[in-house]
C-alpha positions in Angstrom: 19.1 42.0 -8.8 19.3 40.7 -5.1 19.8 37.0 -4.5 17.9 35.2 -2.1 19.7 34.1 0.6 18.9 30.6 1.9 17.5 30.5 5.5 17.2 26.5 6.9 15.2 27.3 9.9 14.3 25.0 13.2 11.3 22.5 12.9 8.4 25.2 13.3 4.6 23.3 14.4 3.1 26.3 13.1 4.0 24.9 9.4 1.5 21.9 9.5 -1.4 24.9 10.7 0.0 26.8 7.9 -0.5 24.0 5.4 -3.9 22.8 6.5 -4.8 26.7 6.0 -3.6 26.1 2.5 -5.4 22.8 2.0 -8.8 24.5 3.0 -8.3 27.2 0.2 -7.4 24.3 -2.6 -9.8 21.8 -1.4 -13.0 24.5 -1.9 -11.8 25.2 -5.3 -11.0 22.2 -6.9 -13.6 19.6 -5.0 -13.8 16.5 -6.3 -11.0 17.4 -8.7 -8.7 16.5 -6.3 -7.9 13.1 -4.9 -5.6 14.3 -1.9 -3.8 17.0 -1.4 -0.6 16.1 0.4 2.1 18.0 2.4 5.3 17.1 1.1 9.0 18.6 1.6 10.9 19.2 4.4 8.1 21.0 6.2 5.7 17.8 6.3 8.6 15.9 8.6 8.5 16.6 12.4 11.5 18.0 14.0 13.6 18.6 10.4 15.1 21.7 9.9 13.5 23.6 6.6 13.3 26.5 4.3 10.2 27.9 5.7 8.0 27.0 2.6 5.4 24.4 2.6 5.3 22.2 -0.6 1.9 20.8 -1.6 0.8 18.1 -4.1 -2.3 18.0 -5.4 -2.9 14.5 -6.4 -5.3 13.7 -9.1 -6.8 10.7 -11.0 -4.8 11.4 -14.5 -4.1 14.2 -16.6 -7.5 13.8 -18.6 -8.6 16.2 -15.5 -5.4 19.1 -15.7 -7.5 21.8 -17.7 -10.5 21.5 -15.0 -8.0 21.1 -12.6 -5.9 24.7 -14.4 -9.2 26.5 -14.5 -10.1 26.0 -10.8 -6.5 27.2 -10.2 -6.6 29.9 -12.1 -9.8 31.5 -10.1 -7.8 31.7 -7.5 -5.1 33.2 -8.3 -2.7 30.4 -9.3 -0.8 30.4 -13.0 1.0 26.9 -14.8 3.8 27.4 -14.8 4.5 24.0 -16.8 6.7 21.2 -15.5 9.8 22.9 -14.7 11.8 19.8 -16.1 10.2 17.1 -14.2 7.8 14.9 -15.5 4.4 14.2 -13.6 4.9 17.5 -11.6 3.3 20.8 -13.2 4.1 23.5 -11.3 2.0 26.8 -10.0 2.6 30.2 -9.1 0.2 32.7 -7.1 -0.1 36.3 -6.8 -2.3 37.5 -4.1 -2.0 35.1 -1.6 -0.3 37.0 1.1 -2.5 35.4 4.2 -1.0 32.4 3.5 2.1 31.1 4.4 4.9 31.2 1.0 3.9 27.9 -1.0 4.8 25.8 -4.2 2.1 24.1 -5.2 2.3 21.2 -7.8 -0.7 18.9 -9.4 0.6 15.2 -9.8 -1.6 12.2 -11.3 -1.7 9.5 -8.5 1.1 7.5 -10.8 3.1 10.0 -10.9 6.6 8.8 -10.4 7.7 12.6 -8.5 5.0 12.3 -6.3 5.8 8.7 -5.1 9.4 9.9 -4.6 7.7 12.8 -2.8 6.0 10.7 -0.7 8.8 8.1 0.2 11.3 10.6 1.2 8.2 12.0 3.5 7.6 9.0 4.6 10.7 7.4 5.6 12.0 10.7 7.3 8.7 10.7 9.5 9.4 7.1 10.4 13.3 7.3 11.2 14.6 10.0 13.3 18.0 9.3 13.3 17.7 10.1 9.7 15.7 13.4 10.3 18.6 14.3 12.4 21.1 13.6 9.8 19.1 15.6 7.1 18.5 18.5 9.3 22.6 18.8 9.9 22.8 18.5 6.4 20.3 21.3 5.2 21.8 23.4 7.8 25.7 23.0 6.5 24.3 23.7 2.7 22.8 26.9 3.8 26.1 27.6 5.6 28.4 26.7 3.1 26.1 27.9 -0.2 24.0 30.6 1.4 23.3 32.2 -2.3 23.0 29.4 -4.6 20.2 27.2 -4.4 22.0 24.7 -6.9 25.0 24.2 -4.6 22.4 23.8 -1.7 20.5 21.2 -4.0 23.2 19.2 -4.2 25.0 19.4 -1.5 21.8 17.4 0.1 21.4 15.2 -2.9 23.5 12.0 -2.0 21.5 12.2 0.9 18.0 12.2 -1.0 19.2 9.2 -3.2 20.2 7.1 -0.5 16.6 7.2 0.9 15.2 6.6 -2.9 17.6 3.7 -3.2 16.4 2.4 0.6 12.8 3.0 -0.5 12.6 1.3 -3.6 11.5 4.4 -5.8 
């Protein structure tokens, strides 16, 4: 089996087209299901550097809505995947989605601890340059140093992460 080699590309503006392209598609399927559905990662933040793939939260009222929210999902094209380990984030896969850029997709209940840390760290980068800067170096020397293991990437850039957590308040 081939390992993925991790590519931290240049700031692309092409990425927030490609997530509002995205949006559309969820928004017409789940409606009023959804509160908001938020661009979050590294691809939401002006100027940083990124893995070209656009992460999404869908933010809804509570999980007394997932199975609706699941079933809109699921007619098109998206599968659970579960939580992945990390509380208030459930995860989804897609098959057939290959006219839209390479997305993970996650459904959050507004209190959703993740998704305010999702938030903040998207949020503070926007807001300080200096530190989008920083990040970008740092992302870029991961890739570098840990080209085929995402966990070595993870956390080589996860000091980093916690510092803005800790600055934040989340």
């Amino acid at each position: 089996m081939k390992t993925k080699t991790i590519a931290v590309l240049p700031y692309d503006e092409r990425w927030e087209q490609d997530f509002e392209q995205i949006r559309r598609e969820l928004q017409a399927a789940l409606g009023p299901l959804a509160l908001r559905i938020e661009h979050v990662g590294s691809t939401a933040v002006p100027g940083l550097s990124a893995k070209p793939i656009i992460d999404i939260d869908v933010v809804i009222r509570d999980y007394s809505l997932f199975g609706e929210v699941t079933a809109a999902l699921k007619e098109i094209g998206y599968q659970h995947e579960g939580d992945l380990g990390i509380a208030g984030r459930e995860a989804f896969r897609y098959d057939g989605k290959e006219h839209l850029q390479k997305h993970h997709l996650y459904v959050c209940p507004e209190n959703s601890a993740e998704l305010k840390r999702h938030l903040a760290l998207r949020d503070y980068l926007r807001a300080h340059p200096d530190a989008v800067r920083a990040y970008s170096r740092i992302k870029e020397e991961g890739a570098a140093l840990y080209p085929d293991d995402i966990e070595k990437y993870i956390q080589h850039k996860s000091s980093f992460i916690e510092k803005i957590y800790r600055e934040t308040g989340v």
